[in-house]
C-alpha positions as a Markdown table, in Angstrom:
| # | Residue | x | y | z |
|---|---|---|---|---|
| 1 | Unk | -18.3 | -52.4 | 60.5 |
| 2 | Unk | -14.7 | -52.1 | 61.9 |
| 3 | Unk | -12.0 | -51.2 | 59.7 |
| 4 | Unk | -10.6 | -52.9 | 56.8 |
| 5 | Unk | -7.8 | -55.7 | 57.1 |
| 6 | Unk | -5.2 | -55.3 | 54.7 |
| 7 | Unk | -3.0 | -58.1 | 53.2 |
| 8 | Unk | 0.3 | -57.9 | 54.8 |
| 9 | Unk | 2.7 | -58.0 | 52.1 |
| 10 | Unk | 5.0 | -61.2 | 51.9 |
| 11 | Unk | 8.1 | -58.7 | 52.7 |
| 12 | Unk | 7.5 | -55.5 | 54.1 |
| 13 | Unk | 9.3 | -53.3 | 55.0 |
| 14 | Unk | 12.1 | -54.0 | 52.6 |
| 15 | Unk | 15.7 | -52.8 | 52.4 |
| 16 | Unk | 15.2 | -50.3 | 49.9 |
| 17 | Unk | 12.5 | -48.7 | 51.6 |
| 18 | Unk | 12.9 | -45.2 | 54.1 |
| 19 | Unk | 9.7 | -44.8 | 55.4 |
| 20 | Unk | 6.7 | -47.6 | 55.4 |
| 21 | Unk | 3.3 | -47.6 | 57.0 |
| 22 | Unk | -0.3 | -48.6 | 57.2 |
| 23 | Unk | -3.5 | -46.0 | 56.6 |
| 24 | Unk | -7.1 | -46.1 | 55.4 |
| 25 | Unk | -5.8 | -47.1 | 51.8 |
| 26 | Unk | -3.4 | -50.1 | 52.9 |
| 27 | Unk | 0.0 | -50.7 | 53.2 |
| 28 | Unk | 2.2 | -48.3 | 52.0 |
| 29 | Unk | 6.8 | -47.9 | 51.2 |
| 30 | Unk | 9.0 | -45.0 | 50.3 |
| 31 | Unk | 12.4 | -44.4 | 49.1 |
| 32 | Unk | 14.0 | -41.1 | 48.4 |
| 33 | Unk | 16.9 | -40.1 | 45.7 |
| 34 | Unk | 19.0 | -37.0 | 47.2 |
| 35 | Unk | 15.7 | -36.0 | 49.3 |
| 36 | Unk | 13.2 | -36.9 | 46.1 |
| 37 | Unk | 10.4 | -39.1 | 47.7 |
| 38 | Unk | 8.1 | -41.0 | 46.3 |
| 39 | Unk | 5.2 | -43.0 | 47.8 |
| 40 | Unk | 4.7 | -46.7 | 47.0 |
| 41 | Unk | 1.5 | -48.5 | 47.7 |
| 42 | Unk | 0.6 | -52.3 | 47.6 |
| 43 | Unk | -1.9 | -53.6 | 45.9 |
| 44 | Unk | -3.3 | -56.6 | 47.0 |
| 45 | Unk | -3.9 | -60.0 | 44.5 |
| 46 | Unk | -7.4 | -60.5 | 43.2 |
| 47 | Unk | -9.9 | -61.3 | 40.2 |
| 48 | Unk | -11.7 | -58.5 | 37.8 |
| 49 | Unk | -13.0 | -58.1 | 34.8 |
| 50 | Unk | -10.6 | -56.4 | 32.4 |
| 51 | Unk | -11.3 | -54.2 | 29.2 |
| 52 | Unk | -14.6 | -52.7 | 27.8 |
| 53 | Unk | -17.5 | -54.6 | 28.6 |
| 54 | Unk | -18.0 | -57.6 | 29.2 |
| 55 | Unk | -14.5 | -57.7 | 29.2 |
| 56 | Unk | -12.5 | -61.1 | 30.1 |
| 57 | Unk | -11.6 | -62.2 | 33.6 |
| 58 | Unk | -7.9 | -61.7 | 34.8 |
| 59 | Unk | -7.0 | -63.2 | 38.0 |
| 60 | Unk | -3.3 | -61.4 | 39.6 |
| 61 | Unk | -1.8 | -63.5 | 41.5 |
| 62 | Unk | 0.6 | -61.6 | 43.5 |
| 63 | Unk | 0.5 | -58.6 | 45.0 |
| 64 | Unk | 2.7 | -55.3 | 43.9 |
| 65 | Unk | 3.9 | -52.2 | 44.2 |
| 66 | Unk | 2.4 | -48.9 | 42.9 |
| 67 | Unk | 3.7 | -45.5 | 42.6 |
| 68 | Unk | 1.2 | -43.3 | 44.7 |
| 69 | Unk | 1.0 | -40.9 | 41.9 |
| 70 | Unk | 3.0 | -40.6 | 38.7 |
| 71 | Unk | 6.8 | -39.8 | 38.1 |
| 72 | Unk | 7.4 | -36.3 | 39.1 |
| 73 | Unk | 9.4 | -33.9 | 37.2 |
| 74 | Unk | 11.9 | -33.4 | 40.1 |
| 75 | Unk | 12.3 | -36.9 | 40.7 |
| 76 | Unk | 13.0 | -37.6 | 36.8 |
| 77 | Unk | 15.7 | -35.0 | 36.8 |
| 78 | Unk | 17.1 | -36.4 | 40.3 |
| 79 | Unk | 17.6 | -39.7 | 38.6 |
| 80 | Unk | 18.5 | -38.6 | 34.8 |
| 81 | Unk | 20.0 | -34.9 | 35.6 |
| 82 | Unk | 17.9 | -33.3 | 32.7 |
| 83 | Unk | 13.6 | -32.4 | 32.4 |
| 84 | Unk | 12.3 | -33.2 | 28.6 |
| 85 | Unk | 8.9 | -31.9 | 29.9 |
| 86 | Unk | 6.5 | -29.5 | 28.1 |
| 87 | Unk | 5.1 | -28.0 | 31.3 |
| 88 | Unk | 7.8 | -27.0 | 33.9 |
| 89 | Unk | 7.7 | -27.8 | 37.7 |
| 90 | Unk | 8.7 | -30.1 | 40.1 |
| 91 | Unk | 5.7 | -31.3 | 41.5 |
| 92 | Unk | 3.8 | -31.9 | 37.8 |
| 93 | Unk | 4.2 | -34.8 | 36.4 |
| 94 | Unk | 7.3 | -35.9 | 33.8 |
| 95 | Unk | 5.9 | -35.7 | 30.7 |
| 96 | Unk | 7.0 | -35.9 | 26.5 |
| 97 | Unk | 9.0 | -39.2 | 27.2 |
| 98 | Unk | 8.5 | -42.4 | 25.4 |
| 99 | Unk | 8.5 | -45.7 | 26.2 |
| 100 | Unk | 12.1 | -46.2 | 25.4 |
| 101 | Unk | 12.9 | -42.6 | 27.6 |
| 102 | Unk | 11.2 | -45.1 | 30.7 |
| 103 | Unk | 12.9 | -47.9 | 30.4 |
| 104 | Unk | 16.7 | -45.9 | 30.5 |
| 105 | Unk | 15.0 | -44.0 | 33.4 |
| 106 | Unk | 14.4 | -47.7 | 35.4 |
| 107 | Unk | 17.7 | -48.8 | 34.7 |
| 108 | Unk | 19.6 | -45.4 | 35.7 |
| 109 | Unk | 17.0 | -45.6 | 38.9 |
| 110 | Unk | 18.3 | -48.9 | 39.8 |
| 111 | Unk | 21.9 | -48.3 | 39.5 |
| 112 | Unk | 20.7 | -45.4 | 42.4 |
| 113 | Unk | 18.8 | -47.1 | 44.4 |
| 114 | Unk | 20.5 | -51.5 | 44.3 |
| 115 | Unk | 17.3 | -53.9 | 45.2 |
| 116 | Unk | 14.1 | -51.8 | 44.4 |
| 117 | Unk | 14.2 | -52.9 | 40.6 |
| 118 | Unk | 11.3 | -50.5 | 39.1 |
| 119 | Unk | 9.0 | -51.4 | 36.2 |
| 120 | Unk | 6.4 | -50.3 | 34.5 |
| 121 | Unk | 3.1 | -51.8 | 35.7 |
| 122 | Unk | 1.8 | -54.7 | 33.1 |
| 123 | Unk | -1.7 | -53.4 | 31.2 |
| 124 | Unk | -3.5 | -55.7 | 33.4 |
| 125 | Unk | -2.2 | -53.9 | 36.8 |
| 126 | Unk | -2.7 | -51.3 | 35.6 |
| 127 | Unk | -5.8 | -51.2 | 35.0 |
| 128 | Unk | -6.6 | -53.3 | 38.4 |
| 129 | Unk | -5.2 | -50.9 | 40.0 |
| 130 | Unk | -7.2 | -48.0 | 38.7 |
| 131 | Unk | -10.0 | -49.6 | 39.2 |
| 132 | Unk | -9.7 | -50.4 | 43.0 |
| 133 | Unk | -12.4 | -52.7 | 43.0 |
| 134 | Unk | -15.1 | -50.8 | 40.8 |
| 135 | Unk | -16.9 | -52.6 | 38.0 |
| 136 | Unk | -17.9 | -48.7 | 36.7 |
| 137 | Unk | -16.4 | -46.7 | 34.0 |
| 138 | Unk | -14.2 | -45.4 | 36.5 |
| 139 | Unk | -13.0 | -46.0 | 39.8 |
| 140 | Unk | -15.8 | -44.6 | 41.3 |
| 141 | Unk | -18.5 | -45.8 | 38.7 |
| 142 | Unk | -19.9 | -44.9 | 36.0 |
| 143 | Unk | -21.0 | -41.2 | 36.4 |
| 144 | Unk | -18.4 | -39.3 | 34.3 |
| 145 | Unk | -19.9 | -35.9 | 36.0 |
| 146 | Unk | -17.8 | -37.1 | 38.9 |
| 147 | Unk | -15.1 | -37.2 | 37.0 |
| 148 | Unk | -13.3 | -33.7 | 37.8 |
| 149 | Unk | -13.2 | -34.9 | 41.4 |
| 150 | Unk | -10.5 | -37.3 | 40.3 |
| 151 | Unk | -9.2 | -36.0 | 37.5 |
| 152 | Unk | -7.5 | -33.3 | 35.1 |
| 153 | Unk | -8.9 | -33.9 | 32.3 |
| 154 | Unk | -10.6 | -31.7 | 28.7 |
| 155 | Unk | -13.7 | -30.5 | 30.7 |
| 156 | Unk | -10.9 | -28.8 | 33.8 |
| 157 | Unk | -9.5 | -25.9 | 33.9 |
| 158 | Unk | -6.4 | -24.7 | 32.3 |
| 159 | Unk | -4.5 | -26.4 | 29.0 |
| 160 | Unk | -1.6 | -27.8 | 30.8 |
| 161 | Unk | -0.9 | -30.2 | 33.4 |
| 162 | Unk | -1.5 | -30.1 | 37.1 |
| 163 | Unk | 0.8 | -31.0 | 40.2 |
| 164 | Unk | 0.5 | -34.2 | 41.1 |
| 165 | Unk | -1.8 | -36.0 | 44.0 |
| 166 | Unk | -4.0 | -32.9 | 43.8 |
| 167 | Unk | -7.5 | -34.3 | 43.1 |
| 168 | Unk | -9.3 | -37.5 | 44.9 |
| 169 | Unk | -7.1 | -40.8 | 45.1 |
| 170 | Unk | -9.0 | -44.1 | 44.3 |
| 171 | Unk | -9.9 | -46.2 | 46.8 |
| 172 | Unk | -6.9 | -48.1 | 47.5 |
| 173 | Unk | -4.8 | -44.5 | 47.4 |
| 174 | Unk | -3.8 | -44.1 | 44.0 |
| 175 | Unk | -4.0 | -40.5 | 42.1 |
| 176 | Unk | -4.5 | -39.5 | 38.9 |
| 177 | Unk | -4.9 | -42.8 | 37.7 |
| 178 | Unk | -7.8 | -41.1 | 35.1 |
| 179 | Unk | -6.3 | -38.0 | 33.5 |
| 180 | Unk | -3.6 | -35.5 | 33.9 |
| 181 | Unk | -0.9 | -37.4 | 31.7 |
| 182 | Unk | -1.3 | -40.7 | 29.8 |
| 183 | Unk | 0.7 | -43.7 | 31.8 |
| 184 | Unk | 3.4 | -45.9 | 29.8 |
| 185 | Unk | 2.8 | -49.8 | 30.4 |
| 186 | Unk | 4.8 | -52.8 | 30.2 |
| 187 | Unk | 3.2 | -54.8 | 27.4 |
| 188 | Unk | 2.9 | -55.3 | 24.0 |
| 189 | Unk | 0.1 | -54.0 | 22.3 |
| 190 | Unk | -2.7 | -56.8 | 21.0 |
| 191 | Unk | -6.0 | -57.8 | 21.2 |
| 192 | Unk | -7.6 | -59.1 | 24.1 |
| 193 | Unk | -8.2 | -63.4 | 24.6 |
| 194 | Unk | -11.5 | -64.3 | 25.1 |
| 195 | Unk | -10.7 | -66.8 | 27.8 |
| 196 | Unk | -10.0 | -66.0 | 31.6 |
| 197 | Unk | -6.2 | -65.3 | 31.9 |
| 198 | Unk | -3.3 | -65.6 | 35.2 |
| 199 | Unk | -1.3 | -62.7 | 35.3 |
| 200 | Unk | -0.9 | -61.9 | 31.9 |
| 201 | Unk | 1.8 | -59.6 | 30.7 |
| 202 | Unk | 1.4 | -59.2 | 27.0 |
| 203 | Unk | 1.9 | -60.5 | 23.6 |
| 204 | Unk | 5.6 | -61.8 | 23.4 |
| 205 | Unk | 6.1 | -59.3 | 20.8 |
| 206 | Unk | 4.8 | -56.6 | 18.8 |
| 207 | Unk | 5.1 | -52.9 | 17.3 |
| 208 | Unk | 3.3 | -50.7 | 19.7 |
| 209 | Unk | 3.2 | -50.1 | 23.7 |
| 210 | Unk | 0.3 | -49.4 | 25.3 |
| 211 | Unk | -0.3 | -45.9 | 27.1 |
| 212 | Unk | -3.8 | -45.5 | 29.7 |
| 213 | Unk | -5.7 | -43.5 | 32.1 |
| 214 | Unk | -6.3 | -40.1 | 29.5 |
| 215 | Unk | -4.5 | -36.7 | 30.0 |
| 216 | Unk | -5.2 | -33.0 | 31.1 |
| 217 | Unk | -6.7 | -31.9 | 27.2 |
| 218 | Unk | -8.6 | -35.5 | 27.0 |
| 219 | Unk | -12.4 | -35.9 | 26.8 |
| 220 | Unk | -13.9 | -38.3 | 30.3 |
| 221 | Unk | -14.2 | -40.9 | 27.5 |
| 222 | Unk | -10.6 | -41.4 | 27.2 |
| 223 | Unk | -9.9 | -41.4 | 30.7 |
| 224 | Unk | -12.1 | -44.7 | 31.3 |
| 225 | Unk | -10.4 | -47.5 | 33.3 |
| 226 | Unk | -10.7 | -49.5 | 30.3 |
| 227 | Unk | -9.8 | -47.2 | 27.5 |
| 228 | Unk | -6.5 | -47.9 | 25.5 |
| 229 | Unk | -3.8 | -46.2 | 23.1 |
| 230 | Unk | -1.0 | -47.9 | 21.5 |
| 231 | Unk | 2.1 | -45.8 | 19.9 |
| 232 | Unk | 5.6 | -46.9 | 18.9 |
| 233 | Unk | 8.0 | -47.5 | 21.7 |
| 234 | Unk | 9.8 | -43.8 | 19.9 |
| 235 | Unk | 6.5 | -41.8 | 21.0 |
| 236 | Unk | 7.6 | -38.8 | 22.8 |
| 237 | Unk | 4.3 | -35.9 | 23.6 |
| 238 | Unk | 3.6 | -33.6 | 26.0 |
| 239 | Unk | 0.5 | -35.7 | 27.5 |
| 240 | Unk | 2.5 | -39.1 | 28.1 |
| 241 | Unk | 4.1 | -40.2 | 31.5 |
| 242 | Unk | 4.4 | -42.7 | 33.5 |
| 243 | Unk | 3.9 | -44.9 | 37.0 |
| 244 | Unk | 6.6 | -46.7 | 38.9 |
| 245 | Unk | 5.7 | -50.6 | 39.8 |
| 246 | Unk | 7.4 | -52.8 | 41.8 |
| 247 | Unk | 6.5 | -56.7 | 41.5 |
| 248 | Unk | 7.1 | -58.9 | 44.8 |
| 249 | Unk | 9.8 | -61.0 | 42.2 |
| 250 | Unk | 11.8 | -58.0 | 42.5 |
């Protein structure tokens, strides 16, 4: 078998992007802020089965953009010139920001850098993307003694969490999609429709935001693909972070 074809993204590279490539996980972008890089990686459109099973079928329509791992300290305190993490250094992830802390980061990140317009990922990319094609548990199966290969999670070592893009990516190049720090998404929280949904974003409206993946003090059953938590916009902790998405609207 010869190697994969990717999906060439409908614009790539684009004007907001300083380095941009092609590898064994697909097309990928970066942009820096003051030397700060981060990795964006495209994920290509397709059809899964979303949530615990059986789940529901979600079909994605359009390809996007995917932070290669989660915000990084330095990066947040590039952007908002100040660190509210529990854990201190550059290369760990942001943590202890809310929902509301994310979207003031996005705007503040977009007055830096005109045309890249960040988001958070919607539930449903989310989890698409951790799952990279796996029907498992995780996104490499159902095995959740495999689990430390991937992530930082209750079972690792040390009570705090680890720099970022240190463990196994997923197979379209993603890290620490399971573990390390919970990830802030787009949507509303609400229950699931049992009927196969087109790029669903959400409830219109709602009292809770959703949060995935698991973090560094979490058992491997909250780091499933499919497992979800739901605070207030407000919630702040020293578990919860968050990954920068890019939708080919933007």
């Amino acid at each position: 078998m010869g190697p994969k074809e990717w999906l060439t993204p409908p614009r790539f590279p684009e004007t907001w992007a300083d380095g941009y490539g092609e590898d064994d996980y697909g097309y990928w972008m970066s942009f820096a802020v003051n030397g700060v890089r981060q990795v964006m990686r495209f994920i290509e459109p397709g059809i899964f089965r979303m949530g615990e099973a059986p789940g529901h079928t979600v079909e994605l329509t359009q390809g996007f953009w995917l932070g290669e791992t989660t915000c990084t300290q330095e990066l947040w305190r590039e952007v908002m010139g100040e660190n509210p993490s529990r854990f201190r250094g550059e290369n760990l992830p942001v943590e202890n920001v809310s929902w509301n802390d994310c979207q003031r980061f996005l705007e503040t990140l977009n007055d830096r850098k005109p045309g890249l317009n960040p988001l958070l990922p919607t539930e449903a990319e989310w989890e698409y993307a951790c799952r990279a094609r796996s029907i498992g548990a995780y996104c490499f199966g159902e095995d959740d003694r495999r689990l430390s290969e991937y992530a930082w999670f209750g079972d690792s070592k040390g009570g705090e969490t680890h720099p970022v893009g240190s463990k196994t990516p997923n197979d379209w190049g993603l890290y620490d999609m399971h573990g390390n720090v919970w990830e802030w998404c787009r949507d509303w929280y609400g229950a699931y429709p049992d009927v196969p949904m087109v790029d669903p974003v959400g409830p219109d409206s709602g009292s809770n935001r959703v949060l995935r993946g698991g973090a560094w003090f979490n058992g491997a059953g909250y780091c499933r693909s499919a497992y979800r938590f739901c605070p207030t916009p407000g919630y702040r902790y020293g578990r919860d972070g968050f990954r920068l998405a890019r939708g080919q609207h933007g």
